[in-house]
C-alpha positions in Angstrom: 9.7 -84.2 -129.4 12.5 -84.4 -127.0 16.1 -85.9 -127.9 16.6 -88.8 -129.4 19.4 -91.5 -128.1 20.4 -93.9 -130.2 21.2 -97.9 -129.5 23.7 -100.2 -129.9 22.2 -103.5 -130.3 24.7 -106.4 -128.8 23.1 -110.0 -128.8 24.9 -111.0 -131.9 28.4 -110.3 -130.2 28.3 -109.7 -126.5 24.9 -111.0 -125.1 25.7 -114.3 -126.1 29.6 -113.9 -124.9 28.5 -113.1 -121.4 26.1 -115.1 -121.0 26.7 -118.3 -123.3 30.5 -118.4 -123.4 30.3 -117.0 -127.0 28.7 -120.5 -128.4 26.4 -119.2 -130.8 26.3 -120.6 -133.9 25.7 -118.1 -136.7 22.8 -120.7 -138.1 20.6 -119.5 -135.1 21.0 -116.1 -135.6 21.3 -115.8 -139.3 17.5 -116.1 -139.4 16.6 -112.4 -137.4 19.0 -110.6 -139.4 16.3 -109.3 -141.3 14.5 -107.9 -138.4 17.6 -106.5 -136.3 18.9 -104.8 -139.7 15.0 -102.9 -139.7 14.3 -102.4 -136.1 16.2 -99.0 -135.8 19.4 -99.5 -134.4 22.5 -96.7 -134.9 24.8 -100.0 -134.8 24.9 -103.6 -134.3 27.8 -105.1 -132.8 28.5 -108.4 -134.2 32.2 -109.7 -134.2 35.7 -109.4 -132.2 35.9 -110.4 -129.1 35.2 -113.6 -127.8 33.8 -114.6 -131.2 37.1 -115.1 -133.9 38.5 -117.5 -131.0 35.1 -119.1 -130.3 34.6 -119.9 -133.9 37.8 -121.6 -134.5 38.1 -123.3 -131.4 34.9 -124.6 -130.8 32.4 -123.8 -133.9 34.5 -124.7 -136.9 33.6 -121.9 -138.6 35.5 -118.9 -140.7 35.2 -116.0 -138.7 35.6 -113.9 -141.6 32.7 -115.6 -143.5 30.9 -114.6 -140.5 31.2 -110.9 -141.1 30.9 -111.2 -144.4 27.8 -113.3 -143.8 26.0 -110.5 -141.3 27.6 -107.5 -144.1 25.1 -109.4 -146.7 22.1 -110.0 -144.5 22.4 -106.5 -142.5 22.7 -104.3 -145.8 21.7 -101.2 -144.0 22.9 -101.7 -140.8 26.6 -100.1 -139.1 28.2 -103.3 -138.4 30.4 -102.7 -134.9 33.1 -105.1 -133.2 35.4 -105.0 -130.7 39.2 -104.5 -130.8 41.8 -105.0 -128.1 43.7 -102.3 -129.7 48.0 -103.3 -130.5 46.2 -107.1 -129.1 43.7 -107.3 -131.8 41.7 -110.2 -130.9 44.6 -112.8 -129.8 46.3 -112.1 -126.5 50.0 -110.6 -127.3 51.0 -107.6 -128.9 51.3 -107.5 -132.6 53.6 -105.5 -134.6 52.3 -102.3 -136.3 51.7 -103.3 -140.4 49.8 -106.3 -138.8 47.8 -104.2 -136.6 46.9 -102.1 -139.9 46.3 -105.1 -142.0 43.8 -106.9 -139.7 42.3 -103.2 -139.9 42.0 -103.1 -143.3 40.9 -106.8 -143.7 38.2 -106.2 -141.3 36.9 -102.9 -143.1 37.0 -105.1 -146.2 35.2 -107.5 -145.4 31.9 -105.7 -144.0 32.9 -103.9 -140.4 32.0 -100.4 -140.0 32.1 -99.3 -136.8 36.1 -100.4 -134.5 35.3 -100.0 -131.0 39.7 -99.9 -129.7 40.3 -100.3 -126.1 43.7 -101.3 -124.0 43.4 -103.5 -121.3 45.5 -101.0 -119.1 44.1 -97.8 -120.9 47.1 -97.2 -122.2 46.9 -95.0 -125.0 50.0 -96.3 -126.6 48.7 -99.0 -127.8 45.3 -97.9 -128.8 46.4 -95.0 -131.4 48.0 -97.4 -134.0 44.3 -98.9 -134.7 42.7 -96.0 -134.5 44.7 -95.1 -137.2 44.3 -97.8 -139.3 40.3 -97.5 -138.8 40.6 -93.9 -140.4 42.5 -95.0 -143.7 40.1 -96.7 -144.4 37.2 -94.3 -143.9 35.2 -96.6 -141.2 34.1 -94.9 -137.8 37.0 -94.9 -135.3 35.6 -95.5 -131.9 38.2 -94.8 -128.9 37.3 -96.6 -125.8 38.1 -95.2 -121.9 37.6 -99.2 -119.4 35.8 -97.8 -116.7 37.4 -99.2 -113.3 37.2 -98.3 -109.8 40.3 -98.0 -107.7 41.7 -95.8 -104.4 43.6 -93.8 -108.0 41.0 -93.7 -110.4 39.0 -90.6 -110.8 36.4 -88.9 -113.1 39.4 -86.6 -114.0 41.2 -89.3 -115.3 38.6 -90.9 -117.3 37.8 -87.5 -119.0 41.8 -86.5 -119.3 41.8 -90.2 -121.5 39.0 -89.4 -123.8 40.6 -86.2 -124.4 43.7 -87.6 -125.6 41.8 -90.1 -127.6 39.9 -87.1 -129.4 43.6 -85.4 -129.7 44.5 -88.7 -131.7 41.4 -88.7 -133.9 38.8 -90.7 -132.8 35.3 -90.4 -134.3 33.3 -91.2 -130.7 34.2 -91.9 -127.6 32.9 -95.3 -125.5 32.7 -96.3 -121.9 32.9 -99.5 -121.6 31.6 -100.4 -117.6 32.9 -104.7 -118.6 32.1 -105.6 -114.9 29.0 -103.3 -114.2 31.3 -100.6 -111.4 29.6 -98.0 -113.2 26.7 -96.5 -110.9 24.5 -93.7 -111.5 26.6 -90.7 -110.2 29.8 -91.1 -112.0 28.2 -92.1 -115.0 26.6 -88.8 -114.9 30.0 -87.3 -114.1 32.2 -88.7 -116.6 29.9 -88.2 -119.6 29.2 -84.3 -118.4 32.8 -84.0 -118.2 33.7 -85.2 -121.5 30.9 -82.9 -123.3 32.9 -80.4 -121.4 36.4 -81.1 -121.9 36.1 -82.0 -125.7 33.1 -80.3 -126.8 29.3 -80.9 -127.1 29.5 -82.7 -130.7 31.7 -85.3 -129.3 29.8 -88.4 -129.6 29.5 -90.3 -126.4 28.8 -94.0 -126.1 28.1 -95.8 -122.8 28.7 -99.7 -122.4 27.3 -101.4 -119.2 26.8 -104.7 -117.9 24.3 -105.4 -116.0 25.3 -107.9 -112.9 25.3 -105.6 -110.6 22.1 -104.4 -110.9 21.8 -100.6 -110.6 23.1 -100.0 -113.9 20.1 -99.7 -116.2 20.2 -96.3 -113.9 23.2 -95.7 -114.6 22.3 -95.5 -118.4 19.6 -92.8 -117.6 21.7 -90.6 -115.9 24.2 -91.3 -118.5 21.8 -89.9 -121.0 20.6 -86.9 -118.8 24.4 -86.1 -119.0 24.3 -85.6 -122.8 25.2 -90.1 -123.9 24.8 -90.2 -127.5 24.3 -94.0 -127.9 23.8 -96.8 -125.5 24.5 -100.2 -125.8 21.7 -102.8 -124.5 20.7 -106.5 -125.2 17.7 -108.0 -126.4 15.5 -109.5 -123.3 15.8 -112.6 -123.8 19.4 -112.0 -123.9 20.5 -110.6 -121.3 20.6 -109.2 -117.2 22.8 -112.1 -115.1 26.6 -111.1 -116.3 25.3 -110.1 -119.7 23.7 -106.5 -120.0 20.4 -104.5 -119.8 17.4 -105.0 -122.2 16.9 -103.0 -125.1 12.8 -103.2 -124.6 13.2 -101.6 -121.0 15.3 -99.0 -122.2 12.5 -98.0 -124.6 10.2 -97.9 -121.9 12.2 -96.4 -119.1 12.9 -93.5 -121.6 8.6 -92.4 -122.0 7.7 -89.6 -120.3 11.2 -88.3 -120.0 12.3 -85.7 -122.9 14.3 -88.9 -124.4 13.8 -91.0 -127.0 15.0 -93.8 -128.9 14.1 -94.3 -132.9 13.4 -98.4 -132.5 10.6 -100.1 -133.6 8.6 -102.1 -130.5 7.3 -104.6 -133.0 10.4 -105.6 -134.4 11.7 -105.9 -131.1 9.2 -108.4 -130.0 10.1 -110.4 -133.1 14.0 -110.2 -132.2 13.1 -111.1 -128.4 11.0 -114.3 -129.3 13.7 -115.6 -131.9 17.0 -116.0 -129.0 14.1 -116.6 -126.6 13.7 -119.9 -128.4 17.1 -120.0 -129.5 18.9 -119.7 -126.1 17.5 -123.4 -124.5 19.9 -124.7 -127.1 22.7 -123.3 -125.5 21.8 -124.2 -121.8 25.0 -126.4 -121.8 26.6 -123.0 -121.6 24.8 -121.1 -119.1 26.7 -118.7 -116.7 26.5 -120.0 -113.3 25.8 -116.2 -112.1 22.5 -115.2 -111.8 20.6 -112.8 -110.3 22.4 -109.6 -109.0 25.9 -109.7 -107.4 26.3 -106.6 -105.6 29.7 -108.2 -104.3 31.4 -106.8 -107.6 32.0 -103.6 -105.9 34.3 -104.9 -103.4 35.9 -107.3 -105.0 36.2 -105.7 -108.3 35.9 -109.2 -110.0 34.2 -108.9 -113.4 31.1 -111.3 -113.7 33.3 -113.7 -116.1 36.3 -113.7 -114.1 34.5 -115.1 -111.3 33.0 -118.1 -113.5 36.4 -118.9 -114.4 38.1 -118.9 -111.2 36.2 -121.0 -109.9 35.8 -123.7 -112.2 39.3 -123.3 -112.0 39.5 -124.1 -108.4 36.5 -126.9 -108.6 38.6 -128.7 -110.8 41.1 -129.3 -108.2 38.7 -130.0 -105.7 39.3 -126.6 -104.4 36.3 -124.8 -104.5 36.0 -123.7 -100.6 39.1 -121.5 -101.3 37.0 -119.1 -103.5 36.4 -116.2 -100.7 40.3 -116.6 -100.4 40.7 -115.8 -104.0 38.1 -113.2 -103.7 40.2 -111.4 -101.5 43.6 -112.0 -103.2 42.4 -110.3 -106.9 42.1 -107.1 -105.4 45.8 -107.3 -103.9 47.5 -108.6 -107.0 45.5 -105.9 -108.8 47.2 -103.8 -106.6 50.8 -105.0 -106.4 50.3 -104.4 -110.6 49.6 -101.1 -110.5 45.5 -101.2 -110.8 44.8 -102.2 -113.9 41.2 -102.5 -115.4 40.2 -106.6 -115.2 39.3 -106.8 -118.5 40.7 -109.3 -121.6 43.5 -110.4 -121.1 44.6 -108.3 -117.4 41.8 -110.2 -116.0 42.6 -113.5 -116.9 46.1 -112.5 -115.7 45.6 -111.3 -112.7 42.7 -113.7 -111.7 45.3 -116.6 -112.5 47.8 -115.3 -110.3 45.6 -114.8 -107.3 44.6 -118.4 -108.0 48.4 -119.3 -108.1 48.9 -117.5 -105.0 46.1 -118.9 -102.9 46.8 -122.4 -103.7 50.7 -122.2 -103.6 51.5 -118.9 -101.8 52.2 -115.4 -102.4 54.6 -115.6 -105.8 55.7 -118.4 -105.4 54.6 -119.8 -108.6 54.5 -116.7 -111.2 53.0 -116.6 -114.7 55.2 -115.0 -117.7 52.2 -113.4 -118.3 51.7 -111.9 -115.4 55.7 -111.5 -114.9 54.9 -109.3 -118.2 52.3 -107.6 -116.4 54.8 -106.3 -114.0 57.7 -105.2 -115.7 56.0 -103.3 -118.4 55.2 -105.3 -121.6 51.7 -104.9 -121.5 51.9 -101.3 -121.0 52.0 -98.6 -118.5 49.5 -98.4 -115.7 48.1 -95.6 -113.7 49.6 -97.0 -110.1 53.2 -97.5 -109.3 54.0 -101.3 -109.3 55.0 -103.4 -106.3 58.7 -102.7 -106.7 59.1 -106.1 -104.5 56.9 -108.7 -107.2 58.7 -106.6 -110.0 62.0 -108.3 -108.1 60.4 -111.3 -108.3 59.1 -110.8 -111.6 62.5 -109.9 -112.9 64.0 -113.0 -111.5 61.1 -115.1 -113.0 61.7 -113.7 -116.5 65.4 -112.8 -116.7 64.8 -110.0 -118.6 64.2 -105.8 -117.5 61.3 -103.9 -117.0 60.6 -101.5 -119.8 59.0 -98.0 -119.9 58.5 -97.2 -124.2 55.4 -98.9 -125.8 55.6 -102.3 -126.0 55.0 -103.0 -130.0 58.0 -100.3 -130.3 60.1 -103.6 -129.5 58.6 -106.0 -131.8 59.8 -106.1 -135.7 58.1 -106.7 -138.8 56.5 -110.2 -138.6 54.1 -110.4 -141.3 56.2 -112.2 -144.2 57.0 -114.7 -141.3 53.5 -115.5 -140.1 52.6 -115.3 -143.8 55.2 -118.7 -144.5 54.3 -120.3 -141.2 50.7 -120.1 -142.5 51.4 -120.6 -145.8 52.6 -124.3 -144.6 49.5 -125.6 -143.3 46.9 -127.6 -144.8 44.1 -126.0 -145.2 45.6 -122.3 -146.0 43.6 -121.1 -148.7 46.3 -118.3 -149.5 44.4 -115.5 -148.5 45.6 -112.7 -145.7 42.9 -113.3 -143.8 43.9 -117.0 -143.2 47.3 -115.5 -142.4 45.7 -113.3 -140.0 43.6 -116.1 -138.4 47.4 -118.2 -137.5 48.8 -114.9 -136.5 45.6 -114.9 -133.8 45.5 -118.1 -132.6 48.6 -120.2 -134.0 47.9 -123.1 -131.7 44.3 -123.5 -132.8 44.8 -122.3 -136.6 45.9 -125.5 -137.5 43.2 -127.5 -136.5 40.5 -125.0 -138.0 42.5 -124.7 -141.5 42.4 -128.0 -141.6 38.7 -129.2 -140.4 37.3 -125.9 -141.9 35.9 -128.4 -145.5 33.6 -129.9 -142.7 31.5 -127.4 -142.5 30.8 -125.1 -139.3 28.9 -127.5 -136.4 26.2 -126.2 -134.0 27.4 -127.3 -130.2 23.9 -126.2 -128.9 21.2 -129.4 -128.0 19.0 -129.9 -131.4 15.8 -132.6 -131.1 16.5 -133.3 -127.7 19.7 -134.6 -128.5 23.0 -134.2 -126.3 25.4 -131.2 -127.3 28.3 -132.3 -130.0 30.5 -130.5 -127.4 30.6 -129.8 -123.5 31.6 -126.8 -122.2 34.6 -125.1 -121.6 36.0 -122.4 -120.3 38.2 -120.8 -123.0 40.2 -120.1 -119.5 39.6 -122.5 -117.5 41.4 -126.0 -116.0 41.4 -129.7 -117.8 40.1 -131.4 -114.7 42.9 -133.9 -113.4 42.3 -136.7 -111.5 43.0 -136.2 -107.2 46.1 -137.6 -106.8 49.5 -136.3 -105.1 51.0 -134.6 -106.5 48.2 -132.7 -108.1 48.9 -131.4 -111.6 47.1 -127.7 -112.4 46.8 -127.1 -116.1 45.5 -123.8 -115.9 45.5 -121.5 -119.7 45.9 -117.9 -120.5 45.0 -116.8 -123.7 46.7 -119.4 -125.9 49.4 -120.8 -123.0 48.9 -123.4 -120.5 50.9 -123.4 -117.4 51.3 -127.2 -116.1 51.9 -126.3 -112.7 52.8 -129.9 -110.3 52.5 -129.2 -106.7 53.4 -131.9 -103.9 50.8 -131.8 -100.3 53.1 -131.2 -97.8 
């Protein structure tokens, strides 16, 4: 009997993200609870994300009774989510008592396992979290966003989990979110972190799969000592979502490794979402197949989705190679960041900006933020010419401490502001819900007595709602000038340009 690796089962949180813009109701996956909760898995990740903002935007459903729904029906299960560390799961910084109350809220309600990450792996805003998740006794999981750039190296992916074991993390993930990760430095990184920290740190490898040569990357991952990987039932998954947990369990026979899931179960979970996902067609990723072209353009699979419905909107599509080719040198003029929630969306937008309107001349305050620091620190220098330009956008200085060190206490605030709208049932998750999403809160808080509604086809009938990117453009009519309405995270930038 050779080693066993254990899994990380994602359908009910990031297959259906990637590949069905998060629209799954929990009515259609309520039902297999049963059989994921028995088939074997170390932990099944469920909420954060995608999901809180899909629910209340689109689903009319409580996120929280959500988790508390899957803690009930997965009894024996480590429940896992997501966390965008001092971002939570809106798309600002939050100041550091609500940071530890949306931990302890969380833990409360049924979450066991906090997967924290930075969108610049910046540690600074990671530790706070990770914190929180150990006063309250759940697993603290501290998360190293694997990106390729002339800086990056395997040293500095290993130096990172070593400062996130120094803080007090429980295991140690790497999260590949656009499938860069290929065999060799998977290999690599994992061997040098059982190195550098010690054989009993637990390693956890997250791929995607668009690419296409990452299922091998999850091999060599385990040959280099990976603890835990995370795949996606078959039915849910390849395209922009991730590899299947059934070819995992047979890629591993015959090789010293093992996983402790049950086939038969499995099959049960494939053959539920394989009837489940037609429902949800409406939602489809356009991406399918491999798309080896993520290595050069370091575009995540999602990313690319979004920029171009962006620029089909405006009757714009041919000028998505030109976009193509500007993300990498915005990514570069801000230092190299990872392209993940929300430095994806914010640099993606600005190369959109800059295609259609030229270089800067139209800038984002999000991406002005980018620039002069109030996202975090990054591992390239920054264009000092766009921080100029940022600088004059923003009328305000760049800043070098971590960025929630500038905020102050703001939960008795968002606690009145919430307490004022109908709906608010008095509770702190409700407060935590408006301090997420304040411009969609409302609506929810209010609608929420209606009940949560399916937007997947049912009987052949048409889908109670047509999809939308949560990042994407309210198509305008042609007409000079041309109005883009193009959103990051909760803001929309109405952006009028005249054709010369």
């Amino acid at each position: 009997m050779g080693r066993t690796v254990d899994v990380t089962e994602l359908v009910l949180r990031d297959g259906h993200q990637s590949l069905l813009a998060t629209r799954m109701a929990l009515e259609d996956m309520a039902p297999i609870c049963e059989e994921i909760d028995a088939a074997g898995y170390w932990s099944v990740e469920c909420w954060g994300g995608a999901t809180f903002d899909s629910c209340i935007r689109y689903l009319n459903e409580d996120p929280w009774e959500r988790l508390r729904t899957f803690r009930r029906l997965m009894p024996n299960s480590r429940l896992q989510m997501l966390l965008r560390g001092q971002n939570l799961l809106g798309y600002r910084h939050y100041e550091d008592t609500v940071v530890d109350r949306f931990v302890e809220k969380s833990a409360e309600n049924g979450m066991d396992v906090f997967r924290v990450f930075d969108a610049l792996n910046d540690v600074r805003n990671i530790k706070r979290a990770l914190e929180a998740v150990k006063r309250t006794g759940k697993h603290a999981q501290g998360t190293v966003c694997y990106t390729v750039s002339p800086l990056h190296s395997v040293s500095d992916f290993v130096d990172m989990a070593q400062r996130l074991v120094e803080m007090g993390a429980d295991s140690i993930c790497i999260k590949d979110m656009a499938a860069l990760l290929k065999p060799q430095p998977a290999y690599d990184i994992v061997k040098g972190i059982k190195e550098r920290c010690g054989a009993e740190t637990r390693v956890h490898v997250h791929v995607h799969s668009t690419t296409g040569v990452t299922l091998v990357s999850l091999m060599k991952a385990i040959e280099a000592g990976a603890d835990v990987v995370d795949t996606s039932i078959s039915s849910l998954s390849l395209g922009p979502g991730h590899n299947p947990t059934e070819s995992l369990v047979e890629m591993l026979e015959g090789t010293g490794f093992q996983t402790s899931l049950d086939k038969s179960r499995l099959l049960k979970i494939k053959e539920h979402f394989a009837q489940v996902r037609p429902k949800y067609s409406a939602f489809e990723s356009n991406i399918v197949g491999v798309e080896t072209e993520i290595f050069d353009s370091q575009i995540p699979g999602g990313m690319i989705s979004n920029m171009e419905s962006q620029l089909k909107a405006q009757d714009a599509g041919d000028k998505l190679k030109d976009v193509y080719a500007e993300v990498p040198r915005v990514r570069r003029d801000a230092g190299y960041p990872p392209l993940v929630t929300p430095s994806s969306q914010i640099v993606g937008t600005q190369a959109v900006f800059n295609v259609l309107m030229g270089e800067y001349k139209v800038m984002t305050g999000e991406f002005a933020d980018l620039m002069l620091g109030y996202y975090g620190e990054t591992l390239g220098e920054r264009n000092p010419d766009v921080i100029a330009q940022a600088i004059e956008h923003a009328k305000k200085n760049p800043i070098t401490c971590r960025p929630a060190d500038l905020l102050t206490s703001e939960w008795d605030e968002l606690r009145d502001r919430a307490a004022a709208l109908a709906g608010f049932d008095g509770t702190d998750e409700d407060v935590l819900t408006y301090a997420m999403f304040p411009q969609v809160a409302p609506t929810f808080l209010k609608s929420r007595p209606e009940g949560p509604k399916n937007v997947g086809t049912s009987a052949g009938k048409p889908a109670s709602a047509v999809p939308h990117s949560k990042n994407g453009v309210v198509k305008e009519p042609v007409q000079s000038p041309v109005v883009y309405d193009i959103t990051v995270g909760e803001k929309t930038h109405h952006v009028t340009v005249t054709p010369a």
